[in-house]
C-alpha positions in Angstrom: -26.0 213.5 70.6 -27.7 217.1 70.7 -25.8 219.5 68.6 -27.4 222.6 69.3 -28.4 224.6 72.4 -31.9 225.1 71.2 -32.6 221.6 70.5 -31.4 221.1 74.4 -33.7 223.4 75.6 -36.6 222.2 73.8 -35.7 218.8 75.5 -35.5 219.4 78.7 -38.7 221.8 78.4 -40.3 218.5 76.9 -39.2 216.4 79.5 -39.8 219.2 82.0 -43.8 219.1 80.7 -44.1 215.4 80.5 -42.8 215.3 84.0 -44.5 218.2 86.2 -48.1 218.8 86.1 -47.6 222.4 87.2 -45.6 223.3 84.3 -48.2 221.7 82.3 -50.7 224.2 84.3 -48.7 226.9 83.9 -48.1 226.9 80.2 -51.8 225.7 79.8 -53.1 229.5 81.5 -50.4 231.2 79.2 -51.3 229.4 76.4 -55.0 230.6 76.9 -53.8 234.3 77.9 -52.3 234.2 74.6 -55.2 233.0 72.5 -57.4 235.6 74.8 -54.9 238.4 73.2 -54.4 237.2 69.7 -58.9 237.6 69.5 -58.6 240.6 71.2 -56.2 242.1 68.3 -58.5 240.4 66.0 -61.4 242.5 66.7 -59.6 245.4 67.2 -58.3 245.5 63.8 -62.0 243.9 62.4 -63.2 247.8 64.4 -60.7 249.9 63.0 -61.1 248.6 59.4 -64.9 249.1 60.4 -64.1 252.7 61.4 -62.1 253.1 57.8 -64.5 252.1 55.6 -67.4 254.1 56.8 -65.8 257.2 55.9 
């Protein structure tokens, strides 16, 4: 028996992504929106420290 409401949730997401290819789609772009982001912050920060050290 599932005590918590988390653990629930992740379930039925599990079940909800083994079920439905266009959930799988869905978090599949967001999953690559988010990647796209996380480099985008990385260079970003690889400039600014860049920018620092040159003066």
């Amino acid at each position: 028996m599932i005590k918590s409401p988390i653990a629930a949730a992740l379930g039925a997401a599990v079940i909800l992504l083994a079920i439905s290819p266009q959930a799988r789609k869905t978090v599949r772009n967001w999953a690559v929106k988010a990647a796209e982001m996380a480099l985008d912050v990385t260079e970003q920060a690889k400039e600014a420290a860049a920018g620092l050290s040159k003066n």
